[in-house]
VOGU-3710 file (C-alpha; in Angstrom, 3 decimals, decimal comma):
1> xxxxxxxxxx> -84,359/10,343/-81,037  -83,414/7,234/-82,888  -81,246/7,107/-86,257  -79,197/4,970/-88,753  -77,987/7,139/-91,078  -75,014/7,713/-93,395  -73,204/10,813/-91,518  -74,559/13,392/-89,689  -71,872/15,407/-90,349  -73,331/15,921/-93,964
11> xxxxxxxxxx> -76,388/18,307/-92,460  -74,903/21,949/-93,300  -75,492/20,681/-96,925  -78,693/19,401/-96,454  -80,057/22,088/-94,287  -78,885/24,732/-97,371  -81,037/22,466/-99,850  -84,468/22,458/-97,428  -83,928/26,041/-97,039  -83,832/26,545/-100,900
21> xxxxxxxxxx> -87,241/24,416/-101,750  -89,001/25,816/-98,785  -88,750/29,180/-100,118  -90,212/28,090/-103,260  -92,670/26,168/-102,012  -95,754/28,796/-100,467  -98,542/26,449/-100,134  -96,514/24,446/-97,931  -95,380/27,543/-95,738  -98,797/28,429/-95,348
31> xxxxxxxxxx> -99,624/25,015/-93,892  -96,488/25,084/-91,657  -97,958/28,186/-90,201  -100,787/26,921/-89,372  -100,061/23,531/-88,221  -97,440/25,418/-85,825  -100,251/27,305/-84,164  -102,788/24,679/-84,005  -100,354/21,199/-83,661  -103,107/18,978/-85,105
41> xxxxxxxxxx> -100,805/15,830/-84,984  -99,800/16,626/-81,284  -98,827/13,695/-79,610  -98,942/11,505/-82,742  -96,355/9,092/-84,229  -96,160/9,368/-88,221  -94,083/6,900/-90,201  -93,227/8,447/-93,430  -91,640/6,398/-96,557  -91,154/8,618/-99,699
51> xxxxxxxxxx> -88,131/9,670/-101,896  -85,447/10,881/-99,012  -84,478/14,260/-100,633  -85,125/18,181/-100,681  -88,829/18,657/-100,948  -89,784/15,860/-98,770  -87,727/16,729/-95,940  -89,674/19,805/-96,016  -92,881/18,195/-95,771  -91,601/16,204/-92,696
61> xxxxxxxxxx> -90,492/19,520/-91,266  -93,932/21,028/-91,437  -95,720/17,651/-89,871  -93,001/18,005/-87,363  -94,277/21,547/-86,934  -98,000/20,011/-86,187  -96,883/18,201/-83,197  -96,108/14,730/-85,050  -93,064/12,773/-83,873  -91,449/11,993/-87,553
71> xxxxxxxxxx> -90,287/8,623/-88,168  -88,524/8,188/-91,641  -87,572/6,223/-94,256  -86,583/6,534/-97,977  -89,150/4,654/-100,615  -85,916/3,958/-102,774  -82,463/3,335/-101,796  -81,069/5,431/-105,296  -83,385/8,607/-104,622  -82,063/8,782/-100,961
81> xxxxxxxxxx> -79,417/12,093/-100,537  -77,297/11,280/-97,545  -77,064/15,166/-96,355  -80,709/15,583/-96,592  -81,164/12,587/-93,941  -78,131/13,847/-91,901  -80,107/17,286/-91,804  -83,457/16,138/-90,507  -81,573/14,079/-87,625  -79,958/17,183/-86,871
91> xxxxxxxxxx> -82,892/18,863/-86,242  -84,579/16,122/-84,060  -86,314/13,948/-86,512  -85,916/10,195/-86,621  -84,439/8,582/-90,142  -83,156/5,472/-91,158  -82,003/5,363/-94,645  -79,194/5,927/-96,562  -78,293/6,152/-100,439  -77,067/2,717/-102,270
101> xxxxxxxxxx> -79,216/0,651/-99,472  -78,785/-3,428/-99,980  -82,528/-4,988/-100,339  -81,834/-6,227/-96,630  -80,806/-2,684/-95,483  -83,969/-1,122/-97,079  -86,393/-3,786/-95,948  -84,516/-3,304/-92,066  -85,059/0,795/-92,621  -88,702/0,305/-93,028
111> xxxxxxxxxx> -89,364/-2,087/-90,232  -87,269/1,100/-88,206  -90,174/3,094/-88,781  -93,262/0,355/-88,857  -91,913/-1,045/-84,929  -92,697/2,313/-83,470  -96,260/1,188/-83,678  -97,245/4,800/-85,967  -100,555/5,971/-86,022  -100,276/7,306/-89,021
121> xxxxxxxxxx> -98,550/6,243/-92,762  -97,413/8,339/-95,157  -96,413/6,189/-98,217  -95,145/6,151/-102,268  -95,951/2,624/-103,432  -97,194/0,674/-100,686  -94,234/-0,572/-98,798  -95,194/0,737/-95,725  -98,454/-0,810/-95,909  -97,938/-4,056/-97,165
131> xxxxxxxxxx> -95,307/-4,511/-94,791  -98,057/-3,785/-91,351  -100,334/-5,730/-92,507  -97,911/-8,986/-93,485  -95,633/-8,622/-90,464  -97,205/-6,659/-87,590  -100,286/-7,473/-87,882  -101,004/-6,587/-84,060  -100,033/-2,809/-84,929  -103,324/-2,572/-87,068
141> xxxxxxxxxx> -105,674/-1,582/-84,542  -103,424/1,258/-83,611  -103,348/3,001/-87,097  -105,317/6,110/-87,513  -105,026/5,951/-91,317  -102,555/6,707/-94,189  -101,928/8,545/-97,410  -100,322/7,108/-100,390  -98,270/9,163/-102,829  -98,473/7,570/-106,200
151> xxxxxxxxxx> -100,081/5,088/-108,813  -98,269/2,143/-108,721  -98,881/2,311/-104,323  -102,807/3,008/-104,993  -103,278/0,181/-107,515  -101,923/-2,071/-104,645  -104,029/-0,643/-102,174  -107,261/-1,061/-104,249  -106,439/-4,635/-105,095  -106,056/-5,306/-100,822
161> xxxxxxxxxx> -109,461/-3,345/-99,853  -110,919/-5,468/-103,101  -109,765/-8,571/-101,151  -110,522/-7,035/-97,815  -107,337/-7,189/-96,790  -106,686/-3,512/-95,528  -107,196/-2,954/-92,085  -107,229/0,596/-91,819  -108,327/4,083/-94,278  -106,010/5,102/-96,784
171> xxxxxxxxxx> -106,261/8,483/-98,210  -105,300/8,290/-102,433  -103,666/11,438/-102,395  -102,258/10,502/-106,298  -105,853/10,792/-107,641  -106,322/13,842/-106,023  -106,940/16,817/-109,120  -103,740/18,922/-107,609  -101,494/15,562/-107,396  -102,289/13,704/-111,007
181> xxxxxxxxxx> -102,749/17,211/-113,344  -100,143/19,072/-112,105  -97,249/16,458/-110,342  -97,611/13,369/-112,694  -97,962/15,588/-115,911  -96,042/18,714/-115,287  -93,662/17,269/-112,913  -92,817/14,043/-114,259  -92,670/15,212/-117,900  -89,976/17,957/-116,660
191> xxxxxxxxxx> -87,923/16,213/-114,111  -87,452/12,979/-115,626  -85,759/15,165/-119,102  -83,712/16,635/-116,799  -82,598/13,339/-115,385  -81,882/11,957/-118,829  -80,310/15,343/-119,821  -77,576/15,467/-117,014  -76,646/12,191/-117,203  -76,610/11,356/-120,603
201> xxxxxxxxxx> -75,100/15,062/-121,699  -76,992/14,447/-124,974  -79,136/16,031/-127,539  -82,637/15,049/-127,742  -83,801/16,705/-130,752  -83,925/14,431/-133,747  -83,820/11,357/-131,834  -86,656/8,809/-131,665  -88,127/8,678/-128,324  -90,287/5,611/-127,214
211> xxxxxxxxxx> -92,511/6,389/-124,373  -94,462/3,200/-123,027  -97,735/4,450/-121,141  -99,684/7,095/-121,939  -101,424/7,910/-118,323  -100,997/11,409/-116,858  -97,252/10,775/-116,334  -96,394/9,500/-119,645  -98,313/12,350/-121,481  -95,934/14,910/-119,197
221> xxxxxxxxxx> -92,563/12,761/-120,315  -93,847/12,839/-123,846  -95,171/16,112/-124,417  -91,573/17,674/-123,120  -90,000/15,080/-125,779  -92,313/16,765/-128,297  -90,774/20,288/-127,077  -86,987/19,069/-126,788  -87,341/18,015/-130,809  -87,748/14,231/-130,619
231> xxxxxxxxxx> -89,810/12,513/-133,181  -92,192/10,579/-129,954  -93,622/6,631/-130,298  -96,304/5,901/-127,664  -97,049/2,366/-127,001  -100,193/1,794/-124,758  -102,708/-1,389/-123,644  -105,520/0,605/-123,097  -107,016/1,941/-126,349  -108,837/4,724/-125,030
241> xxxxxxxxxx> -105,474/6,322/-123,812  -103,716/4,847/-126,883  -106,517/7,177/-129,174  -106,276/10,227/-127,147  -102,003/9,882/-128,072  -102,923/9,751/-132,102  -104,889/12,608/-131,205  -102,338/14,414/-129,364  -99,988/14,326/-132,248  -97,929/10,934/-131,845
251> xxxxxxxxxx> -97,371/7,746/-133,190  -98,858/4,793/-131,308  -97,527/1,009/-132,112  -96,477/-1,852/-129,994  -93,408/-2,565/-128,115  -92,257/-5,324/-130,123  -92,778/-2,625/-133,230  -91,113/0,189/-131,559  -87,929/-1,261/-130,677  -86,718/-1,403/-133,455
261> xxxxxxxxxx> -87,399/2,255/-134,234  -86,361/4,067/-130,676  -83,191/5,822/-129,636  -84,505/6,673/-126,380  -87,152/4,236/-124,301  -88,741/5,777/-121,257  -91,173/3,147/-119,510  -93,868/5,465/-117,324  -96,674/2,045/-116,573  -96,611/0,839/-113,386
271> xxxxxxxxxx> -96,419/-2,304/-114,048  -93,532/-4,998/-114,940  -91,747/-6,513/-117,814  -92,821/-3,963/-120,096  -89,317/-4,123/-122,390  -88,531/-7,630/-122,221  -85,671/-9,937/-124,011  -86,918/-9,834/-127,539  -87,185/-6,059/-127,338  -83,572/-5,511/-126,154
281> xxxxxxxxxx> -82,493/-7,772/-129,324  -84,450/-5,809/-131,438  -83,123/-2,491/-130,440  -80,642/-0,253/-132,406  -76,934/-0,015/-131,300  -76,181/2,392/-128,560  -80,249/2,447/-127,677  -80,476/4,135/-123,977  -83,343/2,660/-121,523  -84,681/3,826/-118,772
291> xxxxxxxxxx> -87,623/4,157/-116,137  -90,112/6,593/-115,037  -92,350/4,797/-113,556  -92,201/3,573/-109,811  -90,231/0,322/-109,439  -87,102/-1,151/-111,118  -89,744/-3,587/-112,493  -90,481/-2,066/-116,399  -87,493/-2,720/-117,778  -85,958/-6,367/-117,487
301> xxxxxxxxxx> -83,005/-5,736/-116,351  -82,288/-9,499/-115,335  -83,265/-10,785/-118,947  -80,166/-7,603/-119,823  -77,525/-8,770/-117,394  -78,414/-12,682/-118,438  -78,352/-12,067/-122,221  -75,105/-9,908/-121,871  -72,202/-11,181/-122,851  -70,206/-8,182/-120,812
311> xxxxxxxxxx> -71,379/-5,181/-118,493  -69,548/-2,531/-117,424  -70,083/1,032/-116,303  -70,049/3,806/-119,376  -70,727/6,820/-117,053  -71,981/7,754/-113,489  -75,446/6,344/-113,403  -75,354/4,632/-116,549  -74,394/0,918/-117,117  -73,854/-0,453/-120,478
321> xxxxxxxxxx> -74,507/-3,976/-121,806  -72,608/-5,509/-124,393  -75,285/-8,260/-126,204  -74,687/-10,716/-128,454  -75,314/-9,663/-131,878  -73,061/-6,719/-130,965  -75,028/-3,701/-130,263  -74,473/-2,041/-127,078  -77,726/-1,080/-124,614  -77,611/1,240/-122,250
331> xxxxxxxxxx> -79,518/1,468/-118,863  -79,765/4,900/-116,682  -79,760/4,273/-113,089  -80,207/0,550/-112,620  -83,415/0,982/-114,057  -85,208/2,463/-110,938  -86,903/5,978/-111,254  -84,316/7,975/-113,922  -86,034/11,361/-112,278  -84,918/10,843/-108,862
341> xxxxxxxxxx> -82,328/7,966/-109,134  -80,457/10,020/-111,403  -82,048/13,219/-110,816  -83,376/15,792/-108,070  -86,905/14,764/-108,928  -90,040/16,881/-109,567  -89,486/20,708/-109,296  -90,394/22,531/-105,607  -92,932/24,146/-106,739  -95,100/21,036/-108,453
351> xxxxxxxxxx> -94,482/19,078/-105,046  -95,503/22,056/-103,109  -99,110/21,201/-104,275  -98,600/17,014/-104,091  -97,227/17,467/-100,478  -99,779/20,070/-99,044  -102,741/17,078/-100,519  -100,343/14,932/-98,314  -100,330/17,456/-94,829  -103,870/18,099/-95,383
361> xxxxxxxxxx> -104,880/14,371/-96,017  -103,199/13,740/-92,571  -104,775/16,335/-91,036  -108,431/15,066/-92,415  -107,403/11,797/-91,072  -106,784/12,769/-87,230  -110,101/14,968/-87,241  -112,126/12,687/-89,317  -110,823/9,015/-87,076  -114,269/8,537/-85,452
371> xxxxxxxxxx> -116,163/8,489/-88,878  -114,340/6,130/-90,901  -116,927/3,261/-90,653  -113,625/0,652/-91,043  -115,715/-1,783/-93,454  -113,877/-4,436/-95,535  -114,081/-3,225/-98,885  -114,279/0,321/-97,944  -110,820/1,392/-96,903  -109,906/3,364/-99,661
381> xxxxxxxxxx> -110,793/6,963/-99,354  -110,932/9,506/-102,134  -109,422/12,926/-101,272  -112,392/15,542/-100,655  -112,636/18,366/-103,022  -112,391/20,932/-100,306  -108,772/19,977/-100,059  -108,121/19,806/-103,209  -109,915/23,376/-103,926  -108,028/25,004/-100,870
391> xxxxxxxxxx> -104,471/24,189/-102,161  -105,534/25,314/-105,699  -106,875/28,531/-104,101  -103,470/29,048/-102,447  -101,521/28,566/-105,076  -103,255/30,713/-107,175  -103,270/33,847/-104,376  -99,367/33,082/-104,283  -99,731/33,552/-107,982  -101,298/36,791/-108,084
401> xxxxxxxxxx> -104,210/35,146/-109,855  -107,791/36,029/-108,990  -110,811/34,011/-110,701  -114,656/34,438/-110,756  -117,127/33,241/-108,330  -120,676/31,779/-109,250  -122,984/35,022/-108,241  -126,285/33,328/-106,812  -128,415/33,691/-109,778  -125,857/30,568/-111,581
411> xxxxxx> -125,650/28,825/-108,103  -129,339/28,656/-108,509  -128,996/28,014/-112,258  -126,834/25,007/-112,293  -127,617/23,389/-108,481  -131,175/24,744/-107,966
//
């Protein structure tokens, strides 16, 4: 066993907060079970880079169950809890991250888990990935596959297999029906509120709230907007998803119009430099910024701390920059993800569905190897619906929910 690690001392704590999400997370229990009797990653090394708390210790616990030796890493150095890492060492798994990591200590952490040479990758936004292929390139032939966790990671992926540049199948576990309906909507509409709410310690209702993107994760941060009392601006580039907003209730404008109007700005794209320079100088006084989406890329912080004429700190997790023309801005957690940065991220029971897509993905990987045809161009694998179907089913048994089933007469009806 090999760690670097804040304290390992710090594992009573952590071990209490596994314990709590892994009784509210069935789905997952189920596939612990299962993988305990039947080990289908025995003898297999799996290098593992997603947000280092509660819920995906868990997750590494039940791979760890299935035989796999568990080599992990955070995918941000704010989201990282310091007992939860201390915990998994302490029962036997290998970590190497720690909360507040440098860029050098975070790059180092993932090369920890790359050099092991893993034969399988289990990533949230393509660090992992990128980082094989650019710098170990003679690991390649020795990955299995991978999964990857969110948008922002899949967009990257699909732009490498468009290029041919992927060497090896990666699952999209983010488009899968029981990750993008339930996790980005549900999940990231509750658990980046209460992010905002416990650090801010301030009423939403009758504030203007400015949410920029309206994908599946934006429509969950502003729908619970909607429900908390804010009056909600959506600002969108795509105008099918910028219709279905009006539709939905909101008011849709651009950035540079918005700015001037919000008290709140949540950025949920993916992409970068979404509030920019002349949007910070249009802003009211005491306007609070932050980020949903998956880097610390949406909002510019660097145009902030360059147009500032002072910065200090205004509360835990929130930094406050003094501008020119005299209005105050403030940023929650450095920009990065507000839900986990500044939060606990997405309730147990939401990432007991994202994270059994992710066991079962790995799973379809190891028993699938010999039939991935490893074209250029054709790396990128879409999740198959009988995963997607079997976690739904599960859920809904540990619901108490039954539904209908097609009698032959309408399988014959609508398949022939």
């Amino acid at each position: 066993m090999a760690y670097e690690i804040r304290n390992i001392e710090l594992w009573p704590d952590g071990d209490l907060k596994i314990e709590w999400v892994r009784s509210h997370m069935p789905v997952l229990r189920a596939l612990e079970s299962d993988f305990a009797t039947n080990k289908p990653f025995a003898g297999l090394r799996i290098a593992l880079s997603i947000h280092l708390e509660a819920k995906t210790a868990y997750l590494c616990k039940v791979l760890a169950a299935g035989g796999a030796q568990m080599y992990v890493t955070g995918s941000n150095p704010l989201s990282t809890q310091d007992d939860i890492a201390a915990s998994l060492v302490h029962d036997g798994l290998n970590v190497f991250a720690w909360y507040g990591a440098t860029a050098d200590e975070y790059e180092h952490h993932c090369r920890q888990v790359v050099e092991v040479a893993p034969h399988i990758i289990i990533d949230d936004g393509g660090d992992l990935v990128s980082l094989i292929h650019n710098s170990y390139p003679e690991l390649l032939d020795n990955v299995i596959g991978g999964c990857e966790e969110t948008t922002t990671g899949i967009l990257r992926l699909l732009a490498m297999d468009q290029n041919h540049q992927l060497r090896f199948p990666m699952m999209l576990v983010n488009d899968a029906d029981c990750k993008h309906l339930f996790d980005n909507r549900y999940g990231t509409g509750q658990s980046v509120w209460n992010g905002i709410n416990r650090t801010t310690n301030l009423i939403v209702a009758g504030k203007t709230v400015v949410v920029a993107g309206y994908g599946w994760c934006g429509k969950g941060v502003a729908m619970r907007a909607k429900g908390l009392g804010a009056k909600v601006v959506v600002t969108e580039i795509n105008p099918i998803k910028a219709m279905e907003a009006v539709m939905d209730g909101f008011e849709v404008t651009t950035m540079n119009d918005a700015a001037a109007k919000g008290d709140m700005f949540i950025t949920v794209t993916g992409c970068n430099e979404v509030i920019t320079e002349p949007d910070f100088l249009r802003m009211k006084d005491g306007a609070i910024c932050c980020n949903a989406g998956h880097f610390d890329v949406e909002v510019d912080v660097a145009a902030l701390r360059r147009m500032a004429v002072a910065e200090m700190p205004a509360r835990h997790n929130i930094t406050a920059f003094k501008l020119k023309n005299g209005h105050t801005i403030y940023l929650l957690a450095e920009g990065r993800l507000v839900n986990l940065a500044a939060g606990d991220g997405h309730p147990a029971e939401i990432m007991d569905l994202s994270f059994a897509i992710q066991a079962m993905s790995a799973k379809y990987l190891v028993e699938h190897r010999d039939e991935f045809p490893r074209q250029p161009g054709q790396m990128t694998i879409d999740i198959p619906p009988e995963i997607d179907q079997l976690v739904a089913r599960l859920k809904l048994s540990d619901w108490g929910i039954q539904i209908d089933k097609l009698t032959p007469v309408q399988q014959q009806y609508l398949y022939g």
